[in-house]
Structure formats: structure tokens, C-alpha cells
NUNU-775788 format. One line per 4 residues: number of its first residue (from 1); their letters; for each residue x, y, z of C-alpha. Coordinates in steps of 0.5 Angstrom, whole numbers. Layout:
N
NUM> A> X Y Z ~ ...
END
This chain:
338
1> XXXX> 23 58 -47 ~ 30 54 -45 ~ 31 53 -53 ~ 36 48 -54
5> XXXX> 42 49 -60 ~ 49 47 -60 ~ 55 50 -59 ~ 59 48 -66
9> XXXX> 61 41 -70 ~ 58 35 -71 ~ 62 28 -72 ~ 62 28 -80
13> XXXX> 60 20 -85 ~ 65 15 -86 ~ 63 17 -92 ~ 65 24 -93
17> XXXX> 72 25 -87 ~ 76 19 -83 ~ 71 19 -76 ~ 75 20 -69
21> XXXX> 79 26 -71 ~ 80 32 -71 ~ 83 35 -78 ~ 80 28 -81
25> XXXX> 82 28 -88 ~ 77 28 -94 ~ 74 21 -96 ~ 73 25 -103
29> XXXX> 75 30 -107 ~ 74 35 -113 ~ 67 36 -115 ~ 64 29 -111
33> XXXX> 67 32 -105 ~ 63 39 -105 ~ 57 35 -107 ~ 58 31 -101
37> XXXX> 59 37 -96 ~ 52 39 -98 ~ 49 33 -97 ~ 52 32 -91
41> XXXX> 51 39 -89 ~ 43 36 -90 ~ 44 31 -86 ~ 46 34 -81
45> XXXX> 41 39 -79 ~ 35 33 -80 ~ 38 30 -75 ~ 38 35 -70
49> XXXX> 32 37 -72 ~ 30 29 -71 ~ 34 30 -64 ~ 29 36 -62
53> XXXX> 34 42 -63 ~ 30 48 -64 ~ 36 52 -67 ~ 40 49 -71
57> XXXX> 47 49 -75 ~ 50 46 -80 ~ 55 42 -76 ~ 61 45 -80
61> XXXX> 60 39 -84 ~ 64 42 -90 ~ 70 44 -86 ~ 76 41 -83
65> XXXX> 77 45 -77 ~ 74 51 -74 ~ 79 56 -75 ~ 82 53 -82
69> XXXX> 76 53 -85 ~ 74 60 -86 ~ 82 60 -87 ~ 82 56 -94
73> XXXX> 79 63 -97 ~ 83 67 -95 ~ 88 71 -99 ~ 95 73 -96
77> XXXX> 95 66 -91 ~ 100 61 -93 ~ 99 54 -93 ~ 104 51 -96
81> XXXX> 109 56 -91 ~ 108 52 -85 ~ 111 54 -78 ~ 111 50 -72
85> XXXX> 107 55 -66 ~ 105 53 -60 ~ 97 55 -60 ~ 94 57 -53
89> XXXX> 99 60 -49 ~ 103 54 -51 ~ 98 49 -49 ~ 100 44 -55
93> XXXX> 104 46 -61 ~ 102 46 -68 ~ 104 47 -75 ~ 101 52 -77
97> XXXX> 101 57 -83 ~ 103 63 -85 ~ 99 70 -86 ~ 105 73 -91
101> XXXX> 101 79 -95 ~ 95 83 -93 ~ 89 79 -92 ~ 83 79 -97
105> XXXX> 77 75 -99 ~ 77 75 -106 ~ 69 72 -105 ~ 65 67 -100
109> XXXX> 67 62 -96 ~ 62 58 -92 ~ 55 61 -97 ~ 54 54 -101
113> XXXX> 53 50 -94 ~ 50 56 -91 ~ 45 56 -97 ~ 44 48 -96
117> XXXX> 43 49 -89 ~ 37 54 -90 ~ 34 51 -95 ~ 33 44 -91
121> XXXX> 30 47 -85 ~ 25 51 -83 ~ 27 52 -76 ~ 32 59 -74
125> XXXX> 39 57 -76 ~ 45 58 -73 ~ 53 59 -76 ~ 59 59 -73
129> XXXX> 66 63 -75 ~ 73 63 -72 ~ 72 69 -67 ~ 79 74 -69
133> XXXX> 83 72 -63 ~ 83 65 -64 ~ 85 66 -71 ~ 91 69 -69
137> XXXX> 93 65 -64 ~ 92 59 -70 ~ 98 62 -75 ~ 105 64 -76
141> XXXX> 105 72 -78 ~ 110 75 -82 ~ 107 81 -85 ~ 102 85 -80
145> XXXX> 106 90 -74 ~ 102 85 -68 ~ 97 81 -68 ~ 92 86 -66
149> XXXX> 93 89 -72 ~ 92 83 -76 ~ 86 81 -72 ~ 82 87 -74
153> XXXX> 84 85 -81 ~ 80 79 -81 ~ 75 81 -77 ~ 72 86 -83
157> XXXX> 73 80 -87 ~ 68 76 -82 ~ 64 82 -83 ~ 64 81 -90
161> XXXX> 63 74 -89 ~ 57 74 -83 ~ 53 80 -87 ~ 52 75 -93
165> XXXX> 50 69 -88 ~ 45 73 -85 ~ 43 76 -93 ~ 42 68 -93
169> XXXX> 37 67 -88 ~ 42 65 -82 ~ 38 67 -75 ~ 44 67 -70
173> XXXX> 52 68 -72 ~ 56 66 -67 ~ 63 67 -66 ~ 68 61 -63
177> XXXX> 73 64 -58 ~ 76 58 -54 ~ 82 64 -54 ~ 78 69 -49
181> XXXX> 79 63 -44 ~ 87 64 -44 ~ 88 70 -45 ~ 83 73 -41
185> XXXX> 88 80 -40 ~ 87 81 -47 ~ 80 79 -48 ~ 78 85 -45
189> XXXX> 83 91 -48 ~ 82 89 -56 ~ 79 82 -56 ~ 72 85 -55
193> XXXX> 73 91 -59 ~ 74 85 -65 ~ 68 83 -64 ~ 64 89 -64
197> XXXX> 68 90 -72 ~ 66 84 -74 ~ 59 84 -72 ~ 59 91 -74
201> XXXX> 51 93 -79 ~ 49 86 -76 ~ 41 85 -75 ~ 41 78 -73
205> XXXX> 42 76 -67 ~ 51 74 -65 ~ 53 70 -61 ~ 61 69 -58
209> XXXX> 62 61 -55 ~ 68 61 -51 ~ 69 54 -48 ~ 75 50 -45
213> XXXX> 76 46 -52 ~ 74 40 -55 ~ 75 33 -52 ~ 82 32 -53
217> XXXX> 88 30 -50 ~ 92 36 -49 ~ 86 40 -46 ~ 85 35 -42
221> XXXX> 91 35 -39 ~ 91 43 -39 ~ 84 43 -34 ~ 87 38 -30
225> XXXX> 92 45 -29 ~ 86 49 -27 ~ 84 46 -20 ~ 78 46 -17
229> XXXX> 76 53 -19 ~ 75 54 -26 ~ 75 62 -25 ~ 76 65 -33
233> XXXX> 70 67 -34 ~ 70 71 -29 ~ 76 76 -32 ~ 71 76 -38
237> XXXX> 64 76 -37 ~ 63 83 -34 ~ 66 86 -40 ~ 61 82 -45
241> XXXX> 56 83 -41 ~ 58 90 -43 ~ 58 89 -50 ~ 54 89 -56
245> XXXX> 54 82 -57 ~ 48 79 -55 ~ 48 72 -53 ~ 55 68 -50
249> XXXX> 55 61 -51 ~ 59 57 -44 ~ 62 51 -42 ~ 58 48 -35
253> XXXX> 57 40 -36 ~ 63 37 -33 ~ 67 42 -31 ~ 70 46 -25
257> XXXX> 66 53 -27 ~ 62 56 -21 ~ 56 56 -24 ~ 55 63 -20
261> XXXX> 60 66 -25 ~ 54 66 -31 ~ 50 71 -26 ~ 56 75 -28
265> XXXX> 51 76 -35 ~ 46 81 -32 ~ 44 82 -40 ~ 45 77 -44
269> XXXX> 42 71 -47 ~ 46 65 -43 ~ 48 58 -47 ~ 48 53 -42
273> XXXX> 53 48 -44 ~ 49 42 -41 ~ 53 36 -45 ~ 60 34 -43
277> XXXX> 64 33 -50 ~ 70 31 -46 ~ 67 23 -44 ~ 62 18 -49
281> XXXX> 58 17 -43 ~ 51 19 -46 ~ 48 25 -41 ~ 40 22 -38
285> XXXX> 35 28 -40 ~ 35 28 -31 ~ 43 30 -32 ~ 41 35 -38
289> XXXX> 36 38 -33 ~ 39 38 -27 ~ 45 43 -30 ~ 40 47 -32
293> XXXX> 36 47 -26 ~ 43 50 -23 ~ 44 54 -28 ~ 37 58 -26
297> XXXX> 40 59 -20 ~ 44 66 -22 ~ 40 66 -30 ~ 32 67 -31
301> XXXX> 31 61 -35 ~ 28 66 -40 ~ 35 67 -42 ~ 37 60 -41
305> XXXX> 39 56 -48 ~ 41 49 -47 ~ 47 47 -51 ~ 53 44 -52
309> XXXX> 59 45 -49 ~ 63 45 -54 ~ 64 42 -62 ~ 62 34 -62
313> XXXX> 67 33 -68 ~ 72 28 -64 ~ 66 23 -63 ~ 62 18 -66
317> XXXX> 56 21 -69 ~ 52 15 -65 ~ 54 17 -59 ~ 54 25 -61
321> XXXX> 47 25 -63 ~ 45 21 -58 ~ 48 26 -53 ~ 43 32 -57
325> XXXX> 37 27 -55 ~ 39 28 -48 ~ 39 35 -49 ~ 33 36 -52
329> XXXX> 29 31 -48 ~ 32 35 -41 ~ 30 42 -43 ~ 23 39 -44
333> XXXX> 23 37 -37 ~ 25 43 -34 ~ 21 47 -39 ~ 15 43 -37
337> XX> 17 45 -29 ~ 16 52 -31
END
């Protein structure tokens, strides 16, 4: 019960990407470079296991961004055919590439690191892919008739994908959709509907994360739009919890969410974020405990997950793995209540 994990990336060694950053240019390249994503993808799962995660990941240690990542291997996106778009409903904009024939998938792209992952724990491993809304909201498209068009594309293309992590020992398949949080109309006409295609056949367990993004300065400009209620989840919750996806990962620490909103997820397994990944302040195990005391108010703790808020790739790896302790340390607490 209240068994801890993280919603997605990990702060990457000096010695494999430039700290701090999003997008961090590689350190290596070539060959030195694939050894090095391995090894920190290693590092990375002994780490939160040091921290006490029950489930693990990989960190996204191999990849430089959460959507590109998958992107790199993909056929039919353009990267040296790059346009300027504004991304979340023209929250910031970015010079995005461009899908300019039909997408395939020639082979797997995240296998290697999924593989190391696995072999270097025996605790339940959990991965991570861009959700296909996300991802069409993170590119240019010049060949598909609409955007829902081409996320169904790519969601098969996941499929593909999360079916060999699975056949690879992956016990949970997550998808990142910080998109559900702005296009919440959409979410429900067909974002769901691409999920449901991408987790299509799958026995492992499936997750979908939507939060109010990284620690960056455009998203904290855009919450400070928001108001004192933070109600999106609102407009999504009841069309998930009618879905086949079977745990959803939210943002709680921190943030203006009612937390009577979770209570809207009558049927699925609840990841409570209880890690602020906006601020560097290191959360106590009473802080961490407290949320999810909260959180237990609409949720039976037997469906609660703590968890992160969202990806740490921005932070400091000190602080990012001090902040898991506090996880694990505060669920403890809690679970030591029950």
C-alpha cells in the first residue's frame, strides 16, 4: 500500500548532459555516448531504489526531451525542417520539427535503456512515452488532414513501442499528457480515444500523467494565470475514469488543485503528486505525509501512489534525489498510520 514512484525524468551526470537545463546538449557523442546513457540509466534506477521508490524508472536518462525522445525514431518527422510554433495553446513558443510524410517506425527506440533498466532491479519498472496528443501539439504538420489524424498514427507507433517494453519486463507504461491540461475539450472528444489505441493488447498496467509542467519559467508564469482554483482536472477526470487506463498520475503539491477533484477517480489507482518540482526546497517526510493524508480524504489510501509532480530533469540531481527520500520517508509515515 502508498507505494511510492515518480512521474518522469531524472537530472542527468555532468558527465553525460550540461545540468540545469531542459534540452541539455550531450556531454559525448557516438558510441561513448550509448554506453553512457546505459550507465546512467543504471545509475538512475539504484539511486531511487537508495531513496526507497518502490517502482522505478528509468529516469528518461537516454533522452534529451520527453516528446523528442521517441521522436528521434521516428520516420516521417523532419528535424532539420524546423518551424517556430507556439506549444500549449501558445503558452511559449518553440522551434519545433516537422511530420512531412507518413510516420513509421523502422525499429525500437527506447529498448536498450528499458533493457538495462530491468536488468539492474528487481523492484516493478515503470516507463514513460509522450502521450499522442502532446506530441502533436510539439510539431509542425505538413502531410496529415488534422492533428487527430496524426496522432492516431503515432499512437499505433506507441503501441508498437510499449508492446516491446512490456515483452522487456516493464510492469507499468505510462503516458505523458501535460496537453490534457489545456485542451481539456479535446481530451475528451479523441485524446482518450488515442490513448485507448496506444495501450490497445496491453497486460501491463497503464498510466497517463497530466500535470501543470516542469519547473520552468513559462509554466510558472502561466499557473500565476490560473487563479486560486486550479479546476482542469475537472473537465477531464470523469472521462478517464471511464476509460481503460488504469492509473492517473496528478500534480497536488504546491499547487492550486482542489484536492476534492481526485475524488472524481472512483476506479482508478490515484498518483498523488506530493513533490513540488517548481521550487528546490527539499519537502520534509511530514510535508510529503500531510499531502497524502489529504489526498486520502477523497481517495482510499489503498488507491493512492505517492509520487512526484512531475519530471526533475531541470533540477540538481542533489536536490532531485533528496526530494525522493522525503517521498519515501513520508509515505512510510503515513503507512505506518494505517
Amino acid at each position: 500500500m502508498l507505494e511510492t514512484t515518480i512521474a518522469g525524468s531524472l537530472p542527468k551526470p555532468v558527465w553525460l548532459a550540461k545540468p540545469g537545463v531542459l534540452w541539455a546538449p550531450w556531454a559525448l557523442e557516438g558510441e561513448a555516448l550509448a554506453v553512457a546513457k546505459l550507465d546512467a540509466t543504471m545509475l538512475s534506477v539504484n539511486e531511487q531504489e537508495r531513496c526507497g521508490i518502490d517502482i522505478v524508472s528509468d529516469g528518461e536518462q537516454a533522452r534529451q526531451h520527453f516528446v523528442h525522445g521517441f521522436l528521434v525514431g521516428v520516420e516521417g518527422v523532419d528535424f532539420a525542417r524546423k518551424k517556430r510554433i507556439g506549444i500549449r495553446n501558445n503558452r511559449y513558443e518553440a522551434d519545433c520539427p516537422t511530420v512531412v510524410s507518413k510516420l513509421r517506425r523502422p525499429g525500437p527506440v527506447h529498448s536498450a535503456e528499458a533493457r538495462a533498466a530491468r536488468a539492474a532491479t528487481k523492484h516493478k519498472l515503470k516507463f514513460t512515452l509522450p502521450g499522442p496528443m502532446t506530441i502533436v501539439d510539439t510539431l509542425a504538420n505538413e502531410h496529415y488532414r488534422d492533428k487527430v489524424d496524426m496522432a492516431m498514427a503515432f499512437a499505433r507507433l506507441l503501441n508498437q513501442e510499449a508492446r516491446e517494453l512490456e515483452a522487456i519486463g516493464v510492469d507499468v507504461i505510462q503516458f505523458d499528457e501535460p496537453a490534457f491540461n489545456v485542451y481539456m475539450d479535446e481530451a475528451v472528444q479523441w485524446g482518450i480515444d488515442a490513448l485507448h489505441l496506444a495501450t490497445e493488447g496491453l497486460r501491463c498496467a497503464t498510466a497517463v500523467h497530466i500535470c501543470y509542467g516542469y519547473g520552468i519559467e513559462a509554466n510558472i508564469k502561466w499557473k500565476e494565470t490560473l487563479g486560486q482554483s486550479w479546476r482542469q482536472y475537472e473537465q477531464v477526470f470523469p472521462a478517464l475514469d471511464r476509460s481503460r487506463i488504469q492509473q492517473v498520475s496528478l500534480e497536488c503539491a504546491a499547487s492550486k488543485v482542489p484536492l476534492e477533484l481526485i475524488g472524481l477517480l472512483k476506479t482508478k489507482q490515484v498518483l498523488v503528486g506530493a513533490i513540488d518540482v517548481a521550487s528546490d526546497a527539499i519537502e520534509t517526510p511530514e510535508q510529503v505525509a500531510s499531502t497524502i493524508r489529504a489526498a486520502m480524504k477523497h481517495v482510499d489510501a489503498a488507491r493512492i501512489m505517492p509520487c512526484t509532480n512531475c519530471g526533475m530533469a531541470p533540477m540538481t540531481r542533489e536536490t532531485a534525489y533528496a526530494k525522493l527520500r522525503a517521498l519515501a520517508e513520508g509515505a512510510a509515515l503515513v503507512r505506518k498510520e494505517l
